[in-house]
GUGUGU-323609 format. One line per 5 residues: their letters; for each residue x, y, z of N, C-alpha, C. Coordinates in pm, whole numbers, plus 50000, padded with zeros to 5 digits. Layout:
N
A> X/Y/Z/X/Y/Z/X/Y/Z  ...
//
This chain:
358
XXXXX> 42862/56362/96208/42802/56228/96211/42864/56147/96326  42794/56086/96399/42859/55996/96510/42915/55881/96477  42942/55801/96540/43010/55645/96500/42947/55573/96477  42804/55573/96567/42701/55517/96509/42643/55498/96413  42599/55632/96387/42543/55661/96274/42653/55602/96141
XXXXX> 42751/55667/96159/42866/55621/95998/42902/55435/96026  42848/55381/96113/42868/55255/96109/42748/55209/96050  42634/55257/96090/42506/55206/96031/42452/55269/95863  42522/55354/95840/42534/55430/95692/42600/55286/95630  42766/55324/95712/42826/55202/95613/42781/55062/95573
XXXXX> 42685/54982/95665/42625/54865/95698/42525/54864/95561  42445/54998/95570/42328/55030/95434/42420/55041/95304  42536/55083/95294/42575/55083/95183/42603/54944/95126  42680/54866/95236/42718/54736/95202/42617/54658/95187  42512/54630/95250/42385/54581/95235/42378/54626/95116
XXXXX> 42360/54772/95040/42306/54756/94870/42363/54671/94775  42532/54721/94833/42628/54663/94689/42592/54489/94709  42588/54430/94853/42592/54286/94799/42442/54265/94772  42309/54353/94794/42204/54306/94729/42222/54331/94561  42270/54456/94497/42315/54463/94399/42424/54358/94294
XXXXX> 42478/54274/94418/42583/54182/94385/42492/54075/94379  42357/53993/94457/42352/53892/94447/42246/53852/94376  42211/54000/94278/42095/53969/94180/42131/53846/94042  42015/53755/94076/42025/53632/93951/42062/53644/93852  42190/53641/93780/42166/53586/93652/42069/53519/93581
XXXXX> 42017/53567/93483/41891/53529/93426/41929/53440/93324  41911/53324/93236/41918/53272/93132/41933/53357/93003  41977/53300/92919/41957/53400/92781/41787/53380/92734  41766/53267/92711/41617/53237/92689/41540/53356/92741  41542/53337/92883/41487/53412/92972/41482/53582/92935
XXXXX> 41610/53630/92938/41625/53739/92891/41565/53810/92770  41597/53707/92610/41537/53716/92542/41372/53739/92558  41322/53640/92593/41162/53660/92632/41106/53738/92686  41199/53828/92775/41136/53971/92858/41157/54096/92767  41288/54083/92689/41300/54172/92595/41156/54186/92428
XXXXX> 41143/54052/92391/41053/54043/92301/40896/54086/92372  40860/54074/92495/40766/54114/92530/40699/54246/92603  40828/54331/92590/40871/54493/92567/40782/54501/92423  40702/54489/92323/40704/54512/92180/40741/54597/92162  40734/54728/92218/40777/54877/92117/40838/54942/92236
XXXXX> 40949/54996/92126/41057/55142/92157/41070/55187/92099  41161/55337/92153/41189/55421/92134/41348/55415/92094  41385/55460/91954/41549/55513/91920/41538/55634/91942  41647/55648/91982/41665/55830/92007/41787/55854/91944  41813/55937/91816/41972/55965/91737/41995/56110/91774
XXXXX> 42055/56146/91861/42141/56251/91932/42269/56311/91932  42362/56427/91870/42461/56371/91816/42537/56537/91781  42652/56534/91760/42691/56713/91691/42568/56672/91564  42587/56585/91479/42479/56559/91338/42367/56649/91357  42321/56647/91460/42206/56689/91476/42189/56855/91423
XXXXX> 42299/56913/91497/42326/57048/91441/42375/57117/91339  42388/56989/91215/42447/56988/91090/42350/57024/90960  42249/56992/90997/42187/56999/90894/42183/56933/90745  42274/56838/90737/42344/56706/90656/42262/56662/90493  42311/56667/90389/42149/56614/90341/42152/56469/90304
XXXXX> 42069/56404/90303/42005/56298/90307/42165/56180/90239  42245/56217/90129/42341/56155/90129/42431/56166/90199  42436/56254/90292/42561/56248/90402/42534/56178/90531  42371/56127/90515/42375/56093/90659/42369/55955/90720  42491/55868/90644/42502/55733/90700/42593/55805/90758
XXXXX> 42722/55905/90691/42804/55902/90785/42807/56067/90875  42737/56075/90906/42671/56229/90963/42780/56311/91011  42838/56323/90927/42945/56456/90912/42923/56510/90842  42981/56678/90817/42998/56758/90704/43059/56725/90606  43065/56785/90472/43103/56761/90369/43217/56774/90327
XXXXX> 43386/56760/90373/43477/56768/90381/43558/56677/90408  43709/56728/90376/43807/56555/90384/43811/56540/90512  43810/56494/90588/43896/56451/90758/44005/56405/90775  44069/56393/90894/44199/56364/90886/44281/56221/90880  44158/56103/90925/44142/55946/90818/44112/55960/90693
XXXXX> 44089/56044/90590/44105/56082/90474/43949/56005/90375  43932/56004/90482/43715/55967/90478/43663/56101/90456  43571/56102/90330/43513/56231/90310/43341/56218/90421  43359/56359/90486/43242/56339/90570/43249/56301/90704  43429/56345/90731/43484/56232/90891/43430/56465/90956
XXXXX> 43443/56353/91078/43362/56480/91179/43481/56527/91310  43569/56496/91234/43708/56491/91377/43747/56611/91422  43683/56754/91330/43727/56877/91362/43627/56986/91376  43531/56880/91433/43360/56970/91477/43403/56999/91634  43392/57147/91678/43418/57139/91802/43306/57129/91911
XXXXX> 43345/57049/92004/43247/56983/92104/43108/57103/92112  43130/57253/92146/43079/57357/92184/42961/57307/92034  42935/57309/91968/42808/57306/91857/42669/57235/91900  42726/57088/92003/42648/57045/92026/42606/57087/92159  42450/57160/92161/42415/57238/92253/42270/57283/92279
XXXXX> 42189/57125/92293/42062/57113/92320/42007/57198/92458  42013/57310/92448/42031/57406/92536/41862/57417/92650  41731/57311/92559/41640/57279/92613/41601/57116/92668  41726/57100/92635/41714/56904/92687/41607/56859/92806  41519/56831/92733/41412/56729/92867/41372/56605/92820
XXXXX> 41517/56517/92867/41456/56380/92862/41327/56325/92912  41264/56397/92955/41121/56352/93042/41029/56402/92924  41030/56495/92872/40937/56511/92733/40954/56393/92654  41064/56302/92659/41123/56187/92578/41027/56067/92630  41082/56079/92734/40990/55925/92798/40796/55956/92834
XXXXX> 40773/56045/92795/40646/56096/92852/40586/56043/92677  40656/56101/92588/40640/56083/92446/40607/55963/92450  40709/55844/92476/40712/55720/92453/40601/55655/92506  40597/55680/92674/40470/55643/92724/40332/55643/92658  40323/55751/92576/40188/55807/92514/40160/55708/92357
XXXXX> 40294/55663/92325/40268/55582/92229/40237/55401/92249  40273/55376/92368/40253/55284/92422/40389/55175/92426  40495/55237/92411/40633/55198/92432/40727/55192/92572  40780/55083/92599/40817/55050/92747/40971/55078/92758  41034/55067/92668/41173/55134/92656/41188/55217/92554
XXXXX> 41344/55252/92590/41414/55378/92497/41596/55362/92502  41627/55379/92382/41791/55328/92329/41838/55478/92320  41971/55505/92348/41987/55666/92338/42129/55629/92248  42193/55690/92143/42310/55670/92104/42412/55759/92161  42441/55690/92238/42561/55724/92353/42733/55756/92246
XXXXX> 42692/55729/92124/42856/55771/92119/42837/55704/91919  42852/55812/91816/42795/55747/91740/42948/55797/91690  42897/55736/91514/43076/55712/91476/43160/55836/91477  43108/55959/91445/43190/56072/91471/43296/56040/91648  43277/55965/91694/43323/55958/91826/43288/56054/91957
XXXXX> 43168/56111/91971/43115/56227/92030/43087/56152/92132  43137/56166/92242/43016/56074/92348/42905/56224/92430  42808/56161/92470/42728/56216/92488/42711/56170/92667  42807/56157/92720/42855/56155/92860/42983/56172/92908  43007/56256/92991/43157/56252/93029/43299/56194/93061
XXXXX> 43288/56112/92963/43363/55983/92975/43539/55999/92979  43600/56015/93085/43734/56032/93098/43834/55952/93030  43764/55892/92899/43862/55890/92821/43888/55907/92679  43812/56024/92704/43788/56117/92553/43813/56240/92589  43857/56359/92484/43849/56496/92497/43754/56518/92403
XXXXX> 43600/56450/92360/43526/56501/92273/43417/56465/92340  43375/56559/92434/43244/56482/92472/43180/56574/92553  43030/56584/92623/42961/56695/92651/43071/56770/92759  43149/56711/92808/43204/56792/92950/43328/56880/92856  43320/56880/92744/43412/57014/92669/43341/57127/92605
XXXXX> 43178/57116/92644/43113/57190/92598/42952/57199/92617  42895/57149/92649/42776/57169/92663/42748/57115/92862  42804/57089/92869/42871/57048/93066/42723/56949/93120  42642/56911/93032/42553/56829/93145/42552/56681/93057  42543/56588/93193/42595/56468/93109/42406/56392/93047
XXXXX> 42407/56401/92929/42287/56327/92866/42228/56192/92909  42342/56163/92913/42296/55968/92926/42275/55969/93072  42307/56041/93155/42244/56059/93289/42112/56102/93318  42089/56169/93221/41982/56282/93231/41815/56146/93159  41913/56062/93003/41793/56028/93000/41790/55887/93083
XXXXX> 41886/55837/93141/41818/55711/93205/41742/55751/93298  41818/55846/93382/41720/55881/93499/41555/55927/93467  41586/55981/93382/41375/56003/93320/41327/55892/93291  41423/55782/93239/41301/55676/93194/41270/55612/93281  41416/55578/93419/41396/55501/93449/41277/55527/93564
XXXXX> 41292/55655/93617/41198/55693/93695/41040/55680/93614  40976/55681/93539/40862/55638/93461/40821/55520/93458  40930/55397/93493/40889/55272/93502/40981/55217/93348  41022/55306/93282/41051/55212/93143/41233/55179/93139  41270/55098/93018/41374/55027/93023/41431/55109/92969
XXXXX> 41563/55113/92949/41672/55188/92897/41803/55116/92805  41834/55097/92778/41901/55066/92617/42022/55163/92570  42098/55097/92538/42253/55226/92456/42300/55177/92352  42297/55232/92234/42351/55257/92147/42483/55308/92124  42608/55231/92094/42752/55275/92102/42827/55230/91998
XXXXX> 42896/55270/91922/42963/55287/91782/43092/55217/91804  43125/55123/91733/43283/55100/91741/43335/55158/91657  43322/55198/91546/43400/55280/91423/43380/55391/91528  43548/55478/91518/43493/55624/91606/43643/55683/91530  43556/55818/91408/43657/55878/91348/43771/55989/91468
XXXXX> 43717/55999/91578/43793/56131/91660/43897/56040/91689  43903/55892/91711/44035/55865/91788/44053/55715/91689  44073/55727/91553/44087/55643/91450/44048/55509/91465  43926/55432/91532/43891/55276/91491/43859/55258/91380  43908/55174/91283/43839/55141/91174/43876/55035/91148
XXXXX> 43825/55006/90986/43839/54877/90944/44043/54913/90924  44121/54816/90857/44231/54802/90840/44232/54909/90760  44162/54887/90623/44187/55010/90518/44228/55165/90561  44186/55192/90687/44136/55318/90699/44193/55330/90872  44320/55224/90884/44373/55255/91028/44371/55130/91123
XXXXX> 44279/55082/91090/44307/54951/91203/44255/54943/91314  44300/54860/91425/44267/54912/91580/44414/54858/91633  44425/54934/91746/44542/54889/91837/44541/54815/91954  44564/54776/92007/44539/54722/92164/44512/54814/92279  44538/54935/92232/44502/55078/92341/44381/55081/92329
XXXXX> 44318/55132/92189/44175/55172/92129/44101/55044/92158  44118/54878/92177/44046/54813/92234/44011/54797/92401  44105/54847/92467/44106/54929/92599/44044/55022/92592  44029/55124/92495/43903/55247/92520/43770/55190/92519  43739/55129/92427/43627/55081/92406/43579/55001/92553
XXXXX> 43660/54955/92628/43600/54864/92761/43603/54924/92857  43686/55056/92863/43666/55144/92952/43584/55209/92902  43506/55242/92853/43379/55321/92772/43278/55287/92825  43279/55087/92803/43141/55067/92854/43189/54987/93008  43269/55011/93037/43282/54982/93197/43186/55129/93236
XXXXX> 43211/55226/93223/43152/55388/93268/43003/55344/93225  42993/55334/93124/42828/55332/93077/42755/55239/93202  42794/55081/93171/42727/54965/93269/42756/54993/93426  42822/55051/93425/42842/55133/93606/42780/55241/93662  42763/55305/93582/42692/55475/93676/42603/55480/93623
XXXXX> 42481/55403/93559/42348/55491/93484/42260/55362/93549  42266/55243/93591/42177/55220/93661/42179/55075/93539  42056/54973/93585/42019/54831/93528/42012/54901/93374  42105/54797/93252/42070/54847/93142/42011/54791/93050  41917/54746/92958/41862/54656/92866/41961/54565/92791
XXXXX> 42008/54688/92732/42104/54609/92631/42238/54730/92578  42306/54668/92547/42436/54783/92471/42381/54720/92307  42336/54804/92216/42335/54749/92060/42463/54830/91991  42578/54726/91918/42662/54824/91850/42644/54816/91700  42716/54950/91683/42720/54950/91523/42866/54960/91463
XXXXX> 42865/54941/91353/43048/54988/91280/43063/54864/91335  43044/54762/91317/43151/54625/91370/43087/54502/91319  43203/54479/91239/43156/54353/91143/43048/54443/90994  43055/54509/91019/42932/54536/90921/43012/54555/90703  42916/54630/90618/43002/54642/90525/43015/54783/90517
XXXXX> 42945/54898/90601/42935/54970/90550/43046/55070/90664  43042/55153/90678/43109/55276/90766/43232/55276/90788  43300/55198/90680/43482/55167/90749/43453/55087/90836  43382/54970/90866/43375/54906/91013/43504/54848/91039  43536/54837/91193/43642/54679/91169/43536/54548/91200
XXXXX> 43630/54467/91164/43596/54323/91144/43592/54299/91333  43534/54162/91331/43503/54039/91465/43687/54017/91491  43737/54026/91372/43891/53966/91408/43964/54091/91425  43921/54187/91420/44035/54272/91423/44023/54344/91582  43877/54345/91620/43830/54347/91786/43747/54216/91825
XXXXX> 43821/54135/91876/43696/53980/91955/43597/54015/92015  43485/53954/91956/43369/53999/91992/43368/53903/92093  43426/53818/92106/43385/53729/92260/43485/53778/92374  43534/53925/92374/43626/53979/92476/43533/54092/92510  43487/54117/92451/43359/54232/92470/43262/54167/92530
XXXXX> 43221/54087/92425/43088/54005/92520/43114/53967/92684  43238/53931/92683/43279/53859/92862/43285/54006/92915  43360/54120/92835/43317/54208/92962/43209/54309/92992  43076/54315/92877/42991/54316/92943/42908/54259/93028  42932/54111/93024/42830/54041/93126/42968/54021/93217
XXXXX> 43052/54022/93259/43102/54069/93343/43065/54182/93450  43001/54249/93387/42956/54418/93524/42826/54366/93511  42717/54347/93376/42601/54324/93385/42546/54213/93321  42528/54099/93441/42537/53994/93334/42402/53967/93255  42329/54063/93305/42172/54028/93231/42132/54145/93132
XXXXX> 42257/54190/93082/42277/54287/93002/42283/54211/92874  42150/54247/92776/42214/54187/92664/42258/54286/92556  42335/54188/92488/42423/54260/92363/42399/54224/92191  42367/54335/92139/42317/54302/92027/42431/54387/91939  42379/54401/91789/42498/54406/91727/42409/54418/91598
XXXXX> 42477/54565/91482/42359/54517/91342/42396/54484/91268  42516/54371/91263/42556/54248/91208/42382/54119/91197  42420/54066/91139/42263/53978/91122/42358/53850/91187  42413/53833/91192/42481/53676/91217/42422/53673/91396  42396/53581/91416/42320/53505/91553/42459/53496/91644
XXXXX> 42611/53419/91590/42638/53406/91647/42725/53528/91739  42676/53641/91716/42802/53734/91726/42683/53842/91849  42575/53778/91857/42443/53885/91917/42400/53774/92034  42316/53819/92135/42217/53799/92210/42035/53765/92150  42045/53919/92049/41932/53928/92004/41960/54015/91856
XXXXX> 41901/53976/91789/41891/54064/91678/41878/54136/91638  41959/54217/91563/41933/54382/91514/41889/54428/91403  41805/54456/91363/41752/54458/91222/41713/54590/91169  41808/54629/91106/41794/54782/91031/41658/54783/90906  41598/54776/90980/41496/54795/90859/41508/54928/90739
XXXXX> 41482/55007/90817/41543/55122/90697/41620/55100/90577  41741/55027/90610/41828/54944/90527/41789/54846/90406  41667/54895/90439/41599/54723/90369/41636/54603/90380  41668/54582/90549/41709/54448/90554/41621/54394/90645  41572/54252/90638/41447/54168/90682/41508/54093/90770
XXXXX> 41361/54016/90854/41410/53944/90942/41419/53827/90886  41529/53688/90902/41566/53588/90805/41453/53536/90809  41403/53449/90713/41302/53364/90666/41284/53245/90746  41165/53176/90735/41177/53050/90873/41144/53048/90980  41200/52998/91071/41173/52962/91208/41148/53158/91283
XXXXX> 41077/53184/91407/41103/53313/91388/41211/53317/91555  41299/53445/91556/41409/53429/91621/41346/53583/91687  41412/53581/91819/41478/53724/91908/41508/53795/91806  41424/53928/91794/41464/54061/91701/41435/54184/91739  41482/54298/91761/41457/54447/91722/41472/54472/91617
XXXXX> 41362/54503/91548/41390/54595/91430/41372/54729/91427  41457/54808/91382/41438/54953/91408/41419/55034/91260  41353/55145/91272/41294/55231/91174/41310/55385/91197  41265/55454/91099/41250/55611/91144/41102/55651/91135  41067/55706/91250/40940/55769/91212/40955/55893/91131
XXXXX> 41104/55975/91118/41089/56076/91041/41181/56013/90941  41223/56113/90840/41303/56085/90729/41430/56056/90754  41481/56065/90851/41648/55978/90828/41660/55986/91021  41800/55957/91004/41814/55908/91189/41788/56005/91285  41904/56171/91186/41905/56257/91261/41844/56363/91202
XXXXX> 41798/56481/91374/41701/56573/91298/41776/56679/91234  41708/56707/91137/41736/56821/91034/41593/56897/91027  41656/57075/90971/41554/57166/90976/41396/57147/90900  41367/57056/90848/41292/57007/90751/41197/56950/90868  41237/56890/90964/41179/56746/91062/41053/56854/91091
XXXXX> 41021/56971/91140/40894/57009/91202/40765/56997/91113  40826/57038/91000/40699/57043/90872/40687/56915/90812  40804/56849/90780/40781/56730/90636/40720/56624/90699  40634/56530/90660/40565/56442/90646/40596/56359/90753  40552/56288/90799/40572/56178/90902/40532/56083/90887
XXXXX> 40606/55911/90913/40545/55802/90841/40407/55780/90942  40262/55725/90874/40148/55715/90921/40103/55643/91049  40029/55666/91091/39938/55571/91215/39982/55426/91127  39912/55394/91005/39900/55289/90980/40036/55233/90925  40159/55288/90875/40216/55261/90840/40298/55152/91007
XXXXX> 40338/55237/91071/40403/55228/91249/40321/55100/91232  40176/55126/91281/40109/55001/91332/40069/54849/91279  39988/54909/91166/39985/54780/91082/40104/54723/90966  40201/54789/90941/40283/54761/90875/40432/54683/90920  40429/54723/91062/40565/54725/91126/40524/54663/91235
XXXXX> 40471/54734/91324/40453/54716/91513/40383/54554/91529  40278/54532/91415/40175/54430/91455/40267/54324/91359  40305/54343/91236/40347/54191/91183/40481/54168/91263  40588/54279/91302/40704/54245/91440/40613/54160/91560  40554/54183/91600/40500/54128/91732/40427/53980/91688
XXXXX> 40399/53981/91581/40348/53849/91559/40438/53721/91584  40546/53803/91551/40694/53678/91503/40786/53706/91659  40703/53747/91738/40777/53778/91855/40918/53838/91843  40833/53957/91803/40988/54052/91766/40982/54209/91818  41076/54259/91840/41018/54381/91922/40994/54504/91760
XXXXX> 40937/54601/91732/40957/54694/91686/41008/54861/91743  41087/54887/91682/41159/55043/91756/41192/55101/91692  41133/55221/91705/41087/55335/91572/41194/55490/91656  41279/55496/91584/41369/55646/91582/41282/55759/91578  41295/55850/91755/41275/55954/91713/41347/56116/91714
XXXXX> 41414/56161/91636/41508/56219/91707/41501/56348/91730  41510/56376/91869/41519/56554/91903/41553/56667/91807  41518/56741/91801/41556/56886/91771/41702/56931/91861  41702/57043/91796/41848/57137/91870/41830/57216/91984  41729/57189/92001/41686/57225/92180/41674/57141/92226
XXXXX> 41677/56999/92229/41664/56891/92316/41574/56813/92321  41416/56856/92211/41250/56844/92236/41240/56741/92117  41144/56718/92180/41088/56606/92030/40969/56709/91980  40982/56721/91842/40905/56806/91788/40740/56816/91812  40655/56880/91794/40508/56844/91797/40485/56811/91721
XXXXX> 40488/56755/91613/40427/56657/91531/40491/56539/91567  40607/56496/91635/40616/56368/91685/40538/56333/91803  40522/56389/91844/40449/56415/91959/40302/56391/91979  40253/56413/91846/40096/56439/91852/40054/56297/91781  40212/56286/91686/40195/56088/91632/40240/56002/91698
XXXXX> 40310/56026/91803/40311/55928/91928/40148/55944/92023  40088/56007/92001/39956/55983/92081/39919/55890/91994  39916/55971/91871/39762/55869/91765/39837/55716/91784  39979/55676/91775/39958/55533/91727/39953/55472/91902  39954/55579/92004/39919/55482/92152/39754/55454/92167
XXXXX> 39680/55536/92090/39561/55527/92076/39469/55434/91991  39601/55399/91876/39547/55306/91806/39588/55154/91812  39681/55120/91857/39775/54981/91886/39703/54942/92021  39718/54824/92016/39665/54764/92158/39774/54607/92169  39872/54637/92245/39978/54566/92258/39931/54360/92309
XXXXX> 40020/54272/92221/39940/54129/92229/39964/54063/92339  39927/53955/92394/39902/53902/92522/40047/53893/92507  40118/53853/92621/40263/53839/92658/40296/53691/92595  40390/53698/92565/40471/53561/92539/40507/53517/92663  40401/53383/92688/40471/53275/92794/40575/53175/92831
XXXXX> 40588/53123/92665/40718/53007/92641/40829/53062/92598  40916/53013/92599/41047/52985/92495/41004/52913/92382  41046/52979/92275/41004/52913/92106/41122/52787/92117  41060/52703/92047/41186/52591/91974/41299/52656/91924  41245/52733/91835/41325/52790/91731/41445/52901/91802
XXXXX> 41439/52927/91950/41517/52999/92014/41643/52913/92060  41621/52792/92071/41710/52720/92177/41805/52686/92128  41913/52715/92192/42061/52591/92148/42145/52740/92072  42086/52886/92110/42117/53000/92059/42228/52990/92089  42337/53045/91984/42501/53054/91969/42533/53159/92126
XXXXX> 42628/53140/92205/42670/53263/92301/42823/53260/92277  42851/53357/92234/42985/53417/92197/43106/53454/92288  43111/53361/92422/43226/53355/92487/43338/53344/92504  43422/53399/92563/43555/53324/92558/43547/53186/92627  43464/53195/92757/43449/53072/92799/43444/52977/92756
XXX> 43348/52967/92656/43255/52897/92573/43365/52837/92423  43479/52896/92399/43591/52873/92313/43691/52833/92354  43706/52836/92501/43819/52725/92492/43867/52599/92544
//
């Protein structure tokens, strides 16, 4: 390369990072309103679980049936990386799926409570680069994003491989709150513009979570909008003040609050639980009408997004019967005019800063 040339390379590089640097911060309002007018996504639950075969009571906490070494029956701390081994992975069958149903993004769970990450994250020894060697969360942003659609991560703070939990069950340290920000420093850095980070295990009642006090949720919050500030952050805690936007486990049987209507995802399964099990090709699938008129159309009324779980097989594929019911409900839904305003009922929304506290 000449001098020229590596002077005018370097000039293009710097030209990206500060065009990359001098993109707007968007409002939360703002943000919110582009997100609610996404109506439908895609969950994707990806995971060792997957290759477990689990039954239906094991799979909040999708481990095998045994003590672990936090002394949680069902902890997954001694599954070795090598199991998980989607040996046909085509995230583009993923986003091609989604497309066909008429869905503009897709959430991938990048790291669920077993502590598995599903990218090579140098600061774990449990994760695809000890065994299956190609990094996922690379694989699916780059499919979606190349399709035109948004991208979304799903990331666990309870993580049995390297002990977060609630107090009962271990605590957190000041190291393990350093993993966690180096986690999503890697995530919000190398995969490109991200929708949102949604977490789980935090604050919640169920999974051993820890508490808001035992990790500050306004030290997290500053350092994701720190790398991405138009990154929003949700959380399936219901409390407003601890989210961007709302997370709403429907499955759970939990609703969106009564009243005024607020920023929401609510998420569902189109098959019988998060993750796939050998059953998923044959057993039943929830209906055209169930997705559409039950879920997709009364969510969108209240300006709320709906996002329906679908999760791969052990080759990497979304089954053909998900496949063939992601056509019917793109064939049958016809998505509502865009939301132009900011609701009343949005404004004066809590933001969970440190800034903002002291």
């Amino acid at each position: 390369m000449t001098r020229f040339n590596f002077k005018l390379t370097l000039m293009m590089v710097c030209l990206s990072l500060f065009a990359a640097a001098a993109k707007p911060q968007k409002t939360l309002p703002e943000l919110q309103k582009e997100l609610m007018n996404l109506r439908f996504g895609m969950f994707i639950h990806l995971s060792p679980a997957t290759f477990l075969n689990n039954p239906e009571r094991l799979q909040p906490d999708h481990a095998p049936p045994h003590q672990g070494k936090d002394g949680i029956l069902g902890n997954a701390d001694d599954i070795s990386p090598a199991l998980f081994n989607p040996a046909k992975l085509d995230c583009g069958q993923w986003a091609d799926a989604a497309i066909s149903a008429g869905m503009k993004f897709g959430v991938l769970t990048t790291k669920h409570h077993d502590g598995f990450c599903l990218w090579p994250s140098k600061y774990s020894d449990y994760t695809v680069a000890q065994g299956f060697k190609r990094d996922v969360v690379r694989e699916f942003t780059d499919a979606f994003h190349k399709r035109g659609l948004k991208v979304g991560l799903y990331y666990s703070i309870r993580d049995r491989t390297v002990g977060i939990a609630d107090k009962q069950h271990g605590g957190v340290s000041p190291q393990q709150v350093q993993l966690i920000k180096n986690q999503l420093t890697e995530l919000l850095t190398n995969y490109g513009p991200i929708l949102y980070i949604v977490f789980d295990a935090w604050g919640n009642t169920w999974h051993e979570s820890p508490t808001f006090k035992d990790i500050s949720y306004a030290e997290i919050y500053d350092h994701i909008k720190s790398i991405q500030p138009n990154c929003l952050v949700l959380n399936h805690s219901t409390q407003i003040e601890v989210c961007d936007v709302l997370q709403i486990e429907l499955s759970a049987q939990i609703k969106l609050p009564d009243g005024a209507d607020l920023p929401a995802v609510g998420g569902n399964t189109l098959q019988k639980n998060w993750f796939w099990t050998s059953e998923c090709p044959t057993a039943p699938l929830k209906s055209v009408h169930w997705v559409v008129d039950q879920n997709l159309i009364p969510f969108n009324k209240r300006n709320a997004v709906f996002q329906l779980n679908c999760a791969p097989n052990r080759d990497g594929l979304m089954d053909e019967n998900i496949i063939n019911r992601l056509t019917e409900i793109g064939k049958t839904w016809t998505p509502p005019p865009p939301l132009n305003h900011i609701p009343d009922s949005w404004k004066n929304w809590p933001v969970p800063t440190l800034k903002s506290n002291k």
